[in-house]
Residue frames as a rotation matrix with the C-alpha (Angstrom) as fourth column:
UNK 1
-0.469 0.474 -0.745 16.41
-0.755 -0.653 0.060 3.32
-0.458 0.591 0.664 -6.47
UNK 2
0.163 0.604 0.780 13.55
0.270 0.733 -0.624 1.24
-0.949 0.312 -0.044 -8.21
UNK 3
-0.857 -0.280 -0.432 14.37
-0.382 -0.217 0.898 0.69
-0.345 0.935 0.079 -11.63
UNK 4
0.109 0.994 -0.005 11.09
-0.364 0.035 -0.931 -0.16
-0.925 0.103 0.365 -13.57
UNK 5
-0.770 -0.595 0.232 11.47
0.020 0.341 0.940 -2.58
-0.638 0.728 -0.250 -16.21
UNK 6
0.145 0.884 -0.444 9.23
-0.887 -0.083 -0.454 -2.82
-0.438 0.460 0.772 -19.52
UNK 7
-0.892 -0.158 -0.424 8.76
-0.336 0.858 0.389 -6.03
0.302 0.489 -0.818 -19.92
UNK 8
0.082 0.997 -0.014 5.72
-0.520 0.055 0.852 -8.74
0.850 -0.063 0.523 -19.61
UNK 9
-0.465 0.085 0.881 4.30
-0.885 -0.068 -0.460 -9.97
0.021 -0.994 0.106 -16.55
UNK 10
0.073 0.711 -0.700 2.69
-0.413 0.660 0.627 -13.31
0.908 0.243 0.342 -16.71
UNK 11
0.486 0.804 0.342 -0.11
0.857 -0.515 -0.006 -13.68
0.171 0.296 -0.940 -14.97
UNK 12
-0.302 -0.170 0.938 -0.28
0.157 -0.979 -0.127 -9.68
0.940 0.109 0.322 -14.85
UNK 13
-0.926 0.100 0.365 -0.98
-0.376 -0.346 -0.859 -7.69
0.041 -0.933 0.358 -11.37
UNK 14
0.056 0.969 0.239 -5.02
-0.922 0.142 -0.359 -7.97
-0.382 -0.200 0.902 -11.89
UNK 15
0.301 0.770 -0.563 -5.12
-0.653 0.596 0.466 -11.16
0.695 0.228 0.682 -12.90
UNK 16
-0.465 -0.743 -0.481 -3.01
0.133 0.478 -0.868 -12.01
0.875 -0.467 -0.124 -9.94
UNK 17
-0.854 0.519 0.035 -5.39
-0.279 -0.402 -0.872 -9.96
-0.439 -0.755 0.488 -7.64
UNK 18
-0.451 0.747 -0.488 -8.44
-0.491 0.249 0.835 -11.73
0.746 0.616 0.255 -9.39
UNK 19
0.199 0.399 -0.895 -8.63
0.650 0.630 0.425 -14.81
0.734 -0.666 -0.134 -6.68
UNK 20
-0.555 -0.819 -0.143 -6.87
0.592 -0.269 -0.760 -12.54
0.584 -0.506 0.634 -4.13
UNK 21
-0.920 0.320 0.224 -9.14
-0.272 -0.936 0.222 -9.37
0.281 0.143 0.949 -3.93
UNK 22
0.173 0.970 -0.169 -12.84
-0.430 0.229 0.873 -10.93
0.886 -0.079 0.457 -3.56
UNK 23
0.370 0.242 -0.897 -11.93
0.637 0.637 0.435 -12.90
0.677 -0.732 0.081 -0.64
UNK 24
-0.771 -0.634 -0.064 -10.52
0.415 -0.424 -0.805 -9.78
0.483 -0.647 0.590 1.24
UNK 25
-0.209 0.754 -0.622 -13.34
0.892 -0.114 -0.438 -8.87
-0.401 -0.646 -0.649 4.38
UNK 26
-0.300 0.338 -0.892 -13.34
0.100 -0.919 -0.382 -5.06
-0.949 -0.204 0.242 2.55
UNK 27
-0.943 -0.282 0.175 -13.62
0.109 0.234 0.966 -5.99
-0.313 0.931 -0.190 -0.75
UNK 28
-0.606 0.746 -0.275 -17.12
-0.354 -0.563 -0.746 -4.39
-0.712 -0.355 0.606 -1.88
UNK 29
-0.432 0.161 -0.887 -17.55
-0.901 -0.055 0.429 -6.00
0.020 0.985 0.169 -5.58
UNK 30
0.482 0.655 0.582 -19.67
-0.820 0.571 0.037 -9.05
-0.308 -0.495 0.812 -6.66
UNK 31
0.207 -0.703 0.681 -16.60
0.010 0.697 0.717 -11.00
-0.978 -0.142 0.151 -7.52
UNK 32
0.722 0.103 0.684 -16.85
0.662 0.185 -0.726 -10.42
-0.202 0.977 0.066 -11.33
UNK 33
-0.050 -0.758 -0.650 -13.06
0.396 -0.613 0.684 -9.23
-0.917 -0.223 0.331 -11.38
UNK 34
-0.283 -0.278 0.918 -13.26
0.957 -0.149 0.250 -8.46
0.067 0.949 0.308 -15.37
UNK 35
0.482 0.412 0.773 -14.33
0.567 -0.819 0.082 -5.23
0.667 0.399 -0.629 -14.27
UNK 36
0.752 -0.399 -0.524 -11.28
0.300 -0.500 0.812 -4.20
-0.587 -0.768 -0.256 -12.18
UNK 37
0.713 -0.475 0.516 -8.53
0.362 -0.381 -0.851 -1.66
0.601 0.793 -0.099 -13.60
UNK 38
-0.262 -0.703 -0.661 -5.37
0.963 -0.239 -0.127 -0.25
-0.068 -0.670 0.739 -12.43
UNK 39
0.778 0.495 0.387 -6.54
0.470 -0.867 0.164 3.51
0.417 0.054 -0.907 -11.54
UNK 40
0.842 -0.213 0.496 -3.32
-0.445 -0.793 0.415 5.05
0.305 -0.570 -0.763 -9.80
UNK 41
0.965 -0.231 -0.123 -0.97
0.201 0.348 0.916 4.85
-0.169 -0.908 0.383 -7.14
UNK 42
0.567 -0.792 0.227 3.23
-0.820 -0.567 0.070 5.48
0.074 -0.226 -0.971 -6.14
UNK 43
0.532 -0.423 -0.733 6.24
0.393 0.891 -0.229 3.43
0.750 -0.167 0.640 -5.46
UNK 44
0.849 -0.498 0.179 8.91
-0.516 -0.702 0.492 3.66
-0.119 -0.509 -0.852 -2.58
UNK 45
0.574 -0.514 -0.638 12.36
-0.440 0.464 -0.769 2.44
0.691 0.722 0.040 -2.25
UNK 46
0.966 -0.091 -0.244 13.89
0.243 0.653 0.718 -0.06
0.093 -0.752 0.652 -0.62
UNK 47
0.353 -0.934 -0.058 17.51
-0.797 -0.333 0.503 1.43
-0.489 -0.131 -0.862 1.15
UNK 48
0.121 -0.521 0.845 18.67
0.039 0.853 0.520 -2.50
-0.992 -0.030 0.124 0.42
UNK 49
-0.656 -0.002 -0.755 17.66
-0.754 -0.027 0.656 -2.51
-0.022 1.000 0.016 -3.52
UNK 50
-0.989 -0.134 0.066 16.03
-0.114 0.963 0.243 -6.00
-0.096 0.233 -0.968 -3.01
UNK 51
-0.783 0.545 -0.301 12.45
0.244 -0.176 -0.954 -5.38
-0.572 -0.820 0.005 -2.40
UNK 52
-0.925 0.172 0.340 9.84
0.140 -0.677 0.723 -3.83
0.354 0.716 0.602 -4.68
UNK 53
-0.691 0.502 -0.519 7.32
0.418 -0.309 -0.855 -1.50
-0.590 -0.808 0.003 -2.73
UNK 54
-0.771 0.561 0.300 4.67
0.030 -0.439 0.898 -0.37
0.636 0.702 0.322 -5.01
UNK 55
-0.631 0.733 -0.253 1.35
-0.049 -0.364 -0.930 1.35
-0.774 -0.575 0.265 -3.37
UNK 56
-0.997 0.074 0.023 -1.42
-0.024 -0.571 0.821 0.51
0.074 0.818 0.571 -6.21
UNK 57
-0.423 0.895 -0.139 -4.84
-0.522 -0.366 -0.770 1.47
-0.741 -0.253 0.622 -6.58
UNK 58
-0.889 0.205 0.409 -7.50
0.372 0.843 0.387 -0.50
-0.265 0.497 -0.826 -8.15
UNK 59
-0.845 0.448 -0.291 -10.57
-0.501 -0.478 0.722 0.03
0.185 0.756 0.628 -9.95
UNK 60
-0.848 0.414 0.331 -13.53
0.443 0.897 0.012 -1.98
-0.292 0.156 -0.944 -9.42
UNK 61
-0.567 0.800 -0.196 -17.35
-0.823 -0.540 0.177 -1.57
0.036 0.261 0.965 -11.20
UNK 62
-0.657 0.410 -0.632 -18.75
0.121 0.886 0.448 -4.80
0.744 0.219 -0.632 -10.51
UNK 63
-0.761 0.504 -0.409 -20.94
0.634 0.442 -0.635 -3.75
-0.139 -0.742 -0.655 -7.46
UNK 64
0.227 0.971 0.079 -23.57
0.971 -0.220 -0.090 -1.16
-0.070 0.097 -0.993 -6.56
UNK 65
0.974 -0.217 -0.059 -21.10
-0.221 -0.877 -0.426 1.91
0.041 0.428 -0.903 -7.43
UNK 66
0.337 -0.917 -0.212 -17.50
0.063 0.246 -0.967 2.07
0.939 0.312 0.140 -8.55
UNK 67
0.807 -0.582 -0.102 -15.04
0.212 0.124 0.969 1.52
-0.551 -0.804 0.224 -5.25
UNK 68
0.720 -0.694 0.012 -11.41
-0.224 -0.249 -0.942 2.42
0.657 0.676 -0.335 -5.62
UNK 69
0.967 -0.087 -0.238 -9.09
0.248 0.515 0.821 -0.08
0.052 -0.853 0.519 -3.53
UNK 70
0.232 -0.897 0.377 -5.53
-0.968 -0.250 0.001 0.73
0.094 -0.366 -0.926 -2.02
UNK 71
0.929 -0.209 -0.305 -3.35
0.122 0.952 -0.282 -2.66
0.349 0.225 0.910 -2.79
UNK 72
0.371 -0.926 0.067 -0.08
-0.928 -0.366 0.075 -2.05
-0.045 -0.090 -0.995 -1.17
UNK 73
0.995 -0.065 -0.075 2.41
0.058 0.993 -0.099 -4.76
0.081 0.094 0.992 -2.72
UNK 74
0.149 -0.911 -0.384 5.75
-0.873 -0.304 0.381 -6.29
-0.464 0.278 -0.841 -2.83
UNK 75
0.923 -0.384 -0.005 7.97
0.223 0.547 -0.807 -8.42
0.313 0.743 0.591 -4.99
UNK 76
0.526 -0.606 0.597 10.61
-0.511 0.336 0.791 -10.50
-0.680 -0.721 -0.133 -4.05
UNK 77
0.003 -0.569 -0.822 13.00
-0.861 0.417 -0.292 -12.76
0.509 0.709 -0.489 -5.53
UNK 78
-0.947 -0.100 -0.305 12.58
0.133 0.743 -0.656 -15.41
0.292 -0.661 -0.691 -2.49
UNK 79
0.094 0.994 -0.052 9.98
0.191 0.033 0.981 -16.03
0.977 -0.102 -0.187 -0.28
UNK 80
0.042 0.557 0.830 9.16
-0.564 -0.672 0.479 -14.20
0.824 -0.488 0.286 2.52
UNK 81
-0.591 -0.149 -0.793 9.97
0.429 0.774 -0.466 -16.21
0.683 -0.615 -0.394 5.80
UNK 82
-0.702 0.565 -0.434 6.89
0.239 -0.388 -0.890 -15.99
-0.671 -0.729 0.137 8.36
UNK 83
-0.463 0.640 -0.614 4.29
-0.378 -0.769 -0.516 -14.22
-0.802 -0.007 0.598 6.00
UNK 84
-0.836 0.510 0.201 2.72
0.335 0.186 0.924 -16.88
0.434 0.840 -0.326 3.97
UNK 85
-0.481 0.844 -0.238 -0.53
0.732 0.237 -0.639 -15.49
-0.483 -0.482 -0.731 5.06
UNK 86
-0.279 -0.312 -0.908 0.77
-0.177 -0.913 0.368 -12.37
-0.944 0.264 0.200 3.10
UNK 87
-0.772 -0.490 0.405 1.48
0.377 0.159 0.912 -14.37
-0.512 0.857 0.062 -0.08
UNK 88
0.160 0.981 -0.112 -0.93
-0.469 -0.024 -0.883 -13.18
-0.868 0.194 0.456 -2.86
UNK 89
0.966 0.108 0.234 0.65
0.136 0.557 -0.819 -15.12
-0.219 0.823 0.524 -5.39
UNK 90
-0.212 -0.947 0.243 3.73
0.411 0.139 0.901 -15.43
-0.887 0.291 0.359 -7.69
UNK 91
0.866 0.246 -0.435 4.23
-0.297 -0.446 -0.845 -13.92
-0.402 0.861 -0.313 -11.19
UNK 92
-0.249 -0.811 0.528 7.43
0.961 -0.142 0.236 -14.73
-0.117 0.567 0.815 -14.18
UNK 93
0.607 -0.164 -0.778 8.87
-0.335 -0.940 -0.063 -10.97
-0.721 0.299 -0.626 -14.35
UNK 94
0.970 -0.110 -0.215 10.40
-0.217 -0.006 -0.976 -10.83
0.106 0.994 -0.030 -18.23
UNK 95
0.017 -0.930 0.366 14.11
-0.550 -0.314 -0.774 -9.54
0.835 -0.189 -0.517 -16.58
UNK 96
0.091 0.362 0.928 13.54
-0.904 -0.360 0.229 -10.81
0.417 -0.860 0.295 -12.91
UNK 97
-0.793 0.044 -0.608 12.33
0.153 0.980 -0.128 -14.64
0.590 -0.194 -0.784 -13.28
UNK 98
0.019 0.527 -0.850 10.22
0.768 0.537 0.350 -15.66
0.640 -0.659 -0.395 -10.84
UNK 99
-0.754 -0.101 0.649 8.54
-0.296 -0.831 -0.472 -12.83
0.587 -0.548 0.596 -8.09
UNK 100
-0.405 0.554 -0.728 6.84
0.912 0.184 -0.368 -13.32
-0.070 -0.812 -0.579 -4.94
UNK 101
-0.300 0.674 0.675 3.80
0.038 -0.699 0.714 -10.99
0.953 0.240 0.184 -4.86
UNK 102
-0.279 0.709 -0.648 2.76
0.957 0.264 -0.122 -10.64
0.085 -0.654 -0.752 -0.96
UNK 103
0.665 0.742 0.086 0.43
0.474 -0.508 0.720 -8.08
0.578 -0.437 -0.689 0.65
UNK 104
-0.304 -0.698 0.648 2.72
0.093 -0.699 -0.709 -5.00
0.948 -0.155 0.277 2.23
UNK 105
0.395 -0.096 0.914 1.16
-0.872 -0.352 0.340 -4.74
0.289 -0.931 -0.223 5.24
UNK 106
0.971 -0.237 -0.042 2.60
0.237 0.912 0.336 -8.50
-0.041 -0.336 0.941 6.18
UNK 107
0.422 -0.866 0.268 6.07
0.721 0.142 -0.678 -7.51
0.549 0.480 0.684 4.62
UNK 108
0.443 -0.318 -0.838 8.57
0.812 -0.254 0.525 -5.46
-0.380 -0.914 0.145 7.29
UNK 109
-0.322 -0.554 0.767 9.84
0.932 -0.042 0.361 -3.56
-0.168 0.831 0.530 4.38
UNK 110
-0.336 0.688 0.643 7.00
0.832 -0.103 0.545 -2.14
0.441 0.718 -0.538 3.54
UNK 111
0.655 0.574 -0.491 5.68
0.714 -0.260 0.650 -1.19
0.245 -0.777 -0.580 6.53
UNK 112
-0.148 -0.760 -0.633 9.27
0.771 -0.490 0.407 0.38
-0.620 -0.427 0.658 7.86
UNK 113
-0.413 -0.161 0.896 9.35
0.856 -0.404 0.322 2.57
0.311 0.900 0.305 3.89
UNK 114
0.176 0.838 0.516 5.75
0.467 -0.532 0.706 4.15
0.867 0.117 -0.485 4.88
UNK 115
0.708 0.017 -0.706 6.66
0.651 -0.404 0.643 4.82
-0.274 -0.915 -0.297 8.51
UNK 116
-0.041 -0.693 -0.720 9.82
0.679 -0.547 0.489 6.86
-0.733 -0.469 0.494 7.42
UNK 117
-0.573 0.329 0.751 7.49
0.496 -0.591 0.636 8.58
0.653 0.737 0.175 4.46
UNK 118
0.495 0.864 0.094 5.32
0.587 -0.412 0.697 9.46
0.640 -0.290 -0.711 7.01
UNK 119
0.709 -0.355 -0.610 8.46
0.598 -0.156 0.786 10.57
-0.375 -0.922 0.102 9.10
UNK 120
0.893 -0.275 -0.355 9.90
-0.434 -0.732 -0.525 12.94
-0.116 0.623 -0.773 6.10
UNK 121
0.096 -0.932 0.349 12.60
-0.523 0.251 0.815 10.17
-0.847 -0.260 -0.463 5.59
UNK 122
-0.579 -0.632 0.515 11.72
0.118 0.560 0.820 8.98
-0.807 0.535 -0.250 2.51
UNK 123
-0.434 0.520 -0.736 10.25
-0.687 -0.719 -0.103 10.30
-0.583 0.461 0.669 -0.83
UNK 124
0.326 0.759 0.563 7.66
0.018 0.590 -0.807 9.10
-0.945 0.274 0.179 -3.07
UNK 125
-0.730 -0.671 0.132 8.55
0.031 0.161 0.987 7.54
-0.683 0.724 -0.096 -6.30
UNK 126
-0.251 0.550 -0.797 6.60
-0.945 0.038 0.324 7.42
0.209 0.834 0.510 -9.75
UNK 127
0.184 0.333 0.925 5.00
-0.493 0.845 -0.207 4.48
-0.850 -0.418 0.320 -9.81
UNK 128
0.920 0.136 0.367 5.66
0.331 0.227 -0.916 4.04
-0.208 0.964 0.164 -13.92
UNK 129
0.820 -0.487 0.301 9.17
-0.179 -0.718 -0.673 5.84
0.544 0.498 -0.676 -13.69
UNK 130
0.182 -0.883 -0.433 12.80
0.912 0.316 -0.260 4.65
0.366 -0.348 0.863 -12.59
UNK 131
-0.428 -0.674 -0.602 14.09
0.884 -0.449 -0.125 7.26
-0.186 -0.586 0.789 -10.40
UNK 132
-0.565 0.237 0.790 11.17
0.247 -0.865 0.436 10.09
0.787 0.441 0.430 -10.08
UNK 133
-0.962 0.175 -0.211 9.75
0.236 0.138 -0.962 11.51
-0.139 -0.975 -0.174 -7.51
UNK 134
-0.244 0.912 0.329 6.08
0.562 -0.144 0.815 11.74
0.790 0.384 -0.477 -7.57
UNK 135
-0.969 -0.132 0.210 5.69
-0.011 -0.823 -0.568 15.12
0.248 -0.552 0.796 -6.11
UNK 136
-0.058 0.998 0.022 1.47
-0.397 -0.043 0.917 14.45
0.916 0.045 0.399 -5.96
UNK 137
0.137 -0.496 -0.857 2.46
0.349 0.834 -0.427 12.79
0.927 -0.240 0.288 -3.08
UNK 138
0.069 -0.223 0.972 1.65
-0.094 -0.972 -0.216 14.51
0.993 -0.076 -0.088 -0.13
UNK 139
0.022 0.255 -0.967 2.58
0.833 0.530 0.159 14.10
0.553 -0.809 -0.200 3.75
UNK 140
0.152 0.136 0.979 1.08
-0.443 -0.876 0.190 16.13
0.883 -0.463 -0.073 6.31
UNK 141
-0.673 -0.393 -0.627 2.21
0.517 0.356 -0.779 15.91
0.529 -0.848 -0.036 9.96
UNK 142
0.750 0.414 -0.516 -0.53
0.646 -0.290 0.706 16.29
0.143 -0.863 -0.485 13.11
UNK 143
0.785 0.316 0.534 0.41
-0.056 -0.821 0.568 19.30
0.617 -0.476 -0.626 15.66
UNK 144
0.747 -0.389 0.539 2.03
-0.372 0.427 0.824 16.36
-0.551 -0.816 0.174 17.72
UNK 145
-0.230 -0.938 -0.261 4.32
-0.958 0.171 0.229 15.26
-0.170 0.303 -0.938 14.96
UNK 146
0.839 0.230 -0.493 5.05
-0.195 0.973 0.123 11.81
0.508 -0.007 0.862 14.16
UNK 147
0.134 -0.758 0.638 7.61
-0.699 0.384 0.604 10.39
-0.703 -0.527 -0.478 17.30
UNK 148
0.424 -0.548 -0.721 10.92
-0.475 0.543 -0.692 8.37
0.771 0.636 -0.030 16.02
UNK 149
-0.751 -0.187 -0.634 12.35
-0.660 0.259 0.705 6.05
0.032 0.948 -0.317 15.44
UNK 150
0.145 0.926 0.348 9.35
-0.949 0.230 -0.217 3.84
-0.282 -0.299 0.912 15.05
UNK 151
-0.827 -0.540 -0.156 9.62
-0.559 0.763 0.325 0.16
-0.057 0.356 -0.933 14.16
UNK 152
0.297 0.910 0.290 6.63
-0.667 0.415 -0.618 -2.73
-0.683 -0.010 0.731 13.14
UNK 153
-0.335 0.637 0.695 5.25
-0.777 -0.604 0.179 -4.39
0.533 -0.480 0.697 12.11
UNK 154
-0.481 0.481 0.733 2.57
-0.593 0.437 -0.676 -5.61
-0.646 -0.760 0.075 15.10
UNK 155
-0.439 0.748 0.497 -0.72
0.672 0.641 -0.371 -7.02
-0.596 0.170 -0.784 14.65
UNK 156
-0.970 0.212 -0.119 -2.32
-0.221 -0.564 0.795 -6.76
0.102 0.798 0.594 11.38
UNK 157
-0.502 0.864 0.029 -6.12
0.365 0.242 -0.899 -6.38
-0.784 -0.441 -0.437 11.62
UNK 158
-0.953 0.122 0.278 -8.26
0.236 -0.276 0.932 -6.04
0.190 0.953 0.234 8.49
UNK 159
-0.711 0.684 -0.167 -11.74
-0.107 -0.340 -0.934 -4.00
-0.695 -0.646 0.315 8.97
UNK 160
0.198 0.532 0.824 -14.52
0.741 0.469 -0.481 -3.59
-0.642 0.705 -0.301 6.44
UNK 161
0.952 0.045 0.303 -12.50
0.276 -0.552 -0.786 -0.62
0.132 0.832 -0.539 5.03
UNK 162
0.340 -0.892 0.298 -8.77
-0.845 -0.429 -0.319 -0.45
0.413 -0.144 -0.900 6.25
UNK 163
0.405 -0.650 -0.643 -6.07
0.660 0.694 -0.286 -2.63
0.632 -0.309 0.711 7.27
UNK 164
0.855 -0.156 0.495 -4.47
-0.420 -0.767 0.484 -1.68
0.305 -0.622 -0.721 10.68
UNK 165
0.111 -0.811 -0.575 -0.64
0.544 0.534 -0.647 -2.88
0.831 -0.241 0.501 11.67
UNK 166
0.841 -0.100 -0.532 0.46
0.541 0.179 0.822 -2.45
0.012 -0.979 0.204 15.03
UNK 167
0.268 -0.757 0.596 3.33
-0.314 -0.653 -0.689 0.49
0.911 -0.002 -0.412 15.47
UNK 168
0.803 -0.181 -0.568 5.89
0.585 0.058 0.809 0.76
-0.113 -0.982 0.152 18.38
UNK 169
0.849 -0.505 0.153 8.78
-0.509 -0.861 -0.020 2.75
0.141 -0.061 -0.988 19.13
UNK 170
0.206 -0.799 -0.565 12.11
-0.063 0.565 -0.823 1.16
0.976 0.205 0.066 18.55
UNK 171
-0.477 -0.878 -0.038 13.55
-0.041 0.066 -0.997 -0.26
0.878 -0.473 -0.068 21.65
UNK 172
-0.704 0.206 0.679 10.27
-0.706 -0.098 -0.702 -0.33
-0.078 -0.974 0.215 23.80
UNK 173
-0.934 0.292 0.205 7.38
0.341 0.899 0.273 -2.94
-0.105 0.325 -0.940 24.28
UNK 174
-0.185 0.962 -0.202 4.03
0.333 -0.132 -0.934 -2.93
-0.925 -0.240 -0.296 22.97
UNK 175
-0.094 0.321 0.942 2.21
0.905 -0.367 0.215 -1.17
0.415 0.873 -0.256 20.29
UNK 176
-0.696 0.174 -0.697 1.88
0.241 -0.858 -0.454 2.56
-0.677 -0.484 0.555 21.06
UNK 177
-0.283 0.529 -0.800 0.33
-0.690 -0.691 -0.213 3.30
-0.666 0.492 0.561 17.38
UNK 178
0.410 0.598 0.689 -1.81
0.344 0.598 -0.724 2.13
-0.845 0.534 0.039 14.58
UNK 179
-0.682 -0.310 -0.662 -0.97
-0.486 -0.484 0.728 2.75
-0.546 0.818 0.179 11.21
UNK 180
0.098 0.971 0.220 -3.93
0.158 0.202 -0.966 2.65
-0.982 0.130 -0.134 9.07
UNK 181
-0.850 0.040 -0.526 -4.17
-0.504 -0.353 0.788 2.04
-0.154 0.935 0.320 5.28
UNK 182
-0.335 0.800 -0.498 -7.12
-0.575 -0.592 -0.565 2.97
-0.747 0.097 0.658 3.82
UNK 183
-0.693 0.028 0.721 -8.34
0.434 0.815 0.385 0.05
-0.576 0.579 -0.577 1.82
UNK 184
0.517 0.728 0.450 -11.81
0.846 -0.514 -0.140 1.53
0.130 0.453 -0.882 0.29
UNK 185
-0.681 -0.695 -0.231 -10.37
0.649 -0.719 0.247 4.64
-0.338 0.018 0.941 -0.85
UNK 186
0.484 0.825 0.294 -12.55
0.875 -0.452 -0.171 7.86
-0.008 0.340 -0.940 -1.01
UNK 187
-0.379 -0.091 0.921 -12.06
0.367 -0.928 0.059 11.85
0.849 0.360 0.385 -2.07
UNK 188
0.494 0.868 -0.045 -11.48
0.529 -0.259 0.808 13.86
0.690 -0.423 -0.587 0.57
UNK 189
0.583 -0.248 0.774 -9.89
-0.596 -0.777 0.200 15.98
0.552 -0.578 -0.601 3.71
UNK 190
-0.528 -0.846 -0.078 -7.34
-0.382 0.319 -0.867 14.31
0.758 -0.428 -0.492 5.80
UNK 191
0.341 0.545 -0.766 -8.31
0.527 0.564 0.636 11.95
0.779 -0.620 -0.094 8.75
UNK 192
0.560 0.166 0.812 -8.64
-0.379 -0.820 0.429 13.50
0.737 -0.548 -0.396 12.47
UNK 193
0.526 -0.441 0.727 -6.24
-0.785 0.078 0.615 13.61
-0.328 -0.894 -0.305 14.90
UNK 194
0.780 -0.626 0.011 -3.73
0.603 0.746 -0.285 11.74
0.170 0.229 0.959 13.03
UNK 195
0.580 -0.399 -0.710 -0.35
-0.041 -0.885 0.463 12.41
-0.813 -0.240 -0.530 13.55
UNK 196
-0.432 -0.881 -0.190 0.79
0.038 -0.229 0.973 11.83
-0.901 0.413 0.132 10.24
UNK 197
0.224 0.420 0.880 -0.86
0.390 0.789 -0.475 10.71
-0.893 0.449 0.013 7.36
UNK 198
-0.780 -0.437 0.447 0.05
0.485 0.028 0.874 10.18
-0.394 0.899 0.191 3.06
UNK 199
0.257 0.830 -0.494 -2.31
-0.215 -0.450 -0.867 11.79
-0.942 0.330 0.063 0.53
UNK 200
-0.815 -0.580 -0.014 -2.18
-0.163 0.205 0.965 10.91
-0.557 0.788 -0.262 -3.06
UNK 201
-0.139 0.953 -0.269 -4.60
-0.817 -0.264 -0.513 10.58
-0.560 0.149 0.815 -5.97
UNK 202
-0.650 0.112 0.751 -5.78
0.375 0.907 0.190 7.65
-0.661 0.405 -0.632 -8.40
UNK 203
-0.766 0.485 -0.421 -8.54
-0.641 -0.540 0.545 8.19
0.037 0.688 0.725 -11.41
UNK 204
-0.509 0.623 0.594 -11.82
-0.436 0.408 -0.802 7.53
-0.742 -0.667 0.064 -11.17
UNK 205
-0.219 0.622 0.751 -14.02
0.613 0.687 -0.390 5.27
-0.759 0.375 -0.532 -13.14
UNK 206
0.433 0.870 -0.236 -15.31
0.712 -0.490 -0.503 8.38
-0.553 0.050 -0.831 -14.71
UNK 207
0.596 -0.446 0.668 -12.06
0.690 -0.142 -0.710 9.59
0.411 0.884 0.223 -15.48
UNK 208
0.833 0.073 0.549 -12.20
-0.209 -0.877 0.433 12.54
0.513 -0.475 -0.715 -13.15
UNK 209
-0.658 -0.727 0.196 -9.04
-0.354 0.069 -0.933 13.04
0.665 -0.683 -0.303 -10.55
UNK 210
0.895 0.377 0.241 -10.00
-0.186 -0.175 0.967 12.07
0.406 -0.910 -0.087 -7.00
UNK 211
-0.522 -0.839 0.155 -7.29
-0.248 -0.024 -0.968 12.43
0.816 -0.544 -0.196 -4.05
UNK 212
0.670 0.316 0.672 -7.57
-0.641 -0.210 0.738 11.17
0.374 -0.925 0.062 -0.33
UNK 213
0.031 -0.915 0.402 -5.70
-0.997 0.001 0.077 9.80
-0.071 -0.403 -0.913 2.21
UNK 214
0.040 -0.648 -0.761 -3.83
-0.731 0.500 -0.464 6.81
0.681 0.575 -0.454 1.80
UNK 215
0.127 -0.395 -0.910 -2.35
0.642 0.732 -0.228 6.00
0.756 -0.555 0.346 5.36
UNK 216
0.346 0.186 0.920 -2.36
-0.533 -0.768 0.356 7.54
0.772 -0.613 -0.166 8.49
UNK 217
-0.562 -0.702 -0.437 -0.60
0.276 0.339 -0.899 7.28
0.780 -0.626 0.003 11.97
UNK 218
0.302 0.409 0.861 -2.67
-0.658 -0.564 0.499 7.81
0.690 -0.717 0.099 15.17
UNK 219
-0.366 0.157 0.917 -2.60
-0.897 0.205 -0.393 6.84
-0.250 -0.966 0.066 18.95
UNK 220
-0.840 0.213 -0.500 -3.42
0.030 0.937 0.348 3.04
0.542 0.277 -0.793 19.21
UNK 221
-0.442 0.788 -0.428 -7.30
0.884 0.301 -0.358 2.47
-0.153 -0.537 -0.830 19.88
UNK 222
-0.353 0.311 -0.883 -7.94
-0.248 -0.940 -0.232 6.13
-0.902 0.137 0.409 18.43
């Protein structure tokens, strides 16, 4: 269970994702982070305790219309062995000390959490709340299901609106699937021919709700 501490962060998430964020290939804004906000987003838990998985949505108004980015992070107590490419920084947590900050799709954790949310094995959490599920939270399974036990992750590829990670099935070689999170997040219907994928909402600039999908499982090269 994620326990959720109030205390201070120093730097805070956005000003940690200040240098981070502009230099990312989907990143749409003209670099003038003072106009990014936290707008949303869920946690999961880590079976171990050790981990913190946190799925958050961002704000931005600095370009030529508001954008609403999918940040999927964790937070360590160590560093990460293999995935400085991940790192997006460090932070002092109040309770904690000292927290690696990397990019989730890099982190095996992560990746494993979302594959067995997307496989009805694990439940969204509040993202602001110690032990709650956040029932907004919605996975729908394809026709075909999502096939177990899966395991990743592969190769991470970043597009000009999603990050893809390489899926396989435990115990054989290769990717078989993609798992796609949805960096530029938009309002809308589920993606086609997926066989799994997350829904969840975030608030828009404007205030207004908006919901769409998150992450999604499909056939690799689909």
């Amino acid at each position: 269970m994620a326990i959720i501490h109030r205390t201070t962060l120093s730097p805070t998430k956005l000003e940690l994702l200040a240098d981070w964020l502009p230099l990312r290939p989907w990143y749409r804004g003209t670099g003038d982070v003072s106009r990014l906000a936290r707008a949303g987003g869920f946690r999961l838990d880590d079976p171990e305790g050790e981990v913190g998985i946190e799925f958050m949505v961002v704000s931005d108004a600095s370009g030529d219309g508001p954008v609403a980015y999918l940040v999927p992070l964790t937070y360590r107590g160590a560093p990460l062995d293999g995935s400085g490419e991940g790192l997006v920084g460090t932070l002092e947590h109040g309770v904690l000390g000292k927290r690696w900050v990397y990019d989730g799709v890099h982190d095996l954790v992560l990746v494993e959490q979302l594959l067995a949310l997307l496989a009805g094995h694990a439940t969204a959490q509040a993202q602001s709340e110690s032990d709650t599920p956040d029932p907004t939270v919605e996975v729908r399974a394809g026709s075909a299901g999502v096939p177990a036990p899966l395991a990743g992750p592969g190769k991470v590829t970043d597009t000009a609106d999603s990050t893809l990670v390489g899926v396989g099935l435990a115990g054989e070689p290769g990717p078989l699937f993609d798992l796609t999170l949805s960096r530029v997040l938009r309002p809308g219907s589920a993606a086609d021919g997926a066989l799994g994928q997350v829904l969840a909402g975030w608030t828009a600039l404007d205030g207004s709700d908006a919901r769409g999908v998150f992450a999604f499982l499909s056939d690799a090269g689909r």
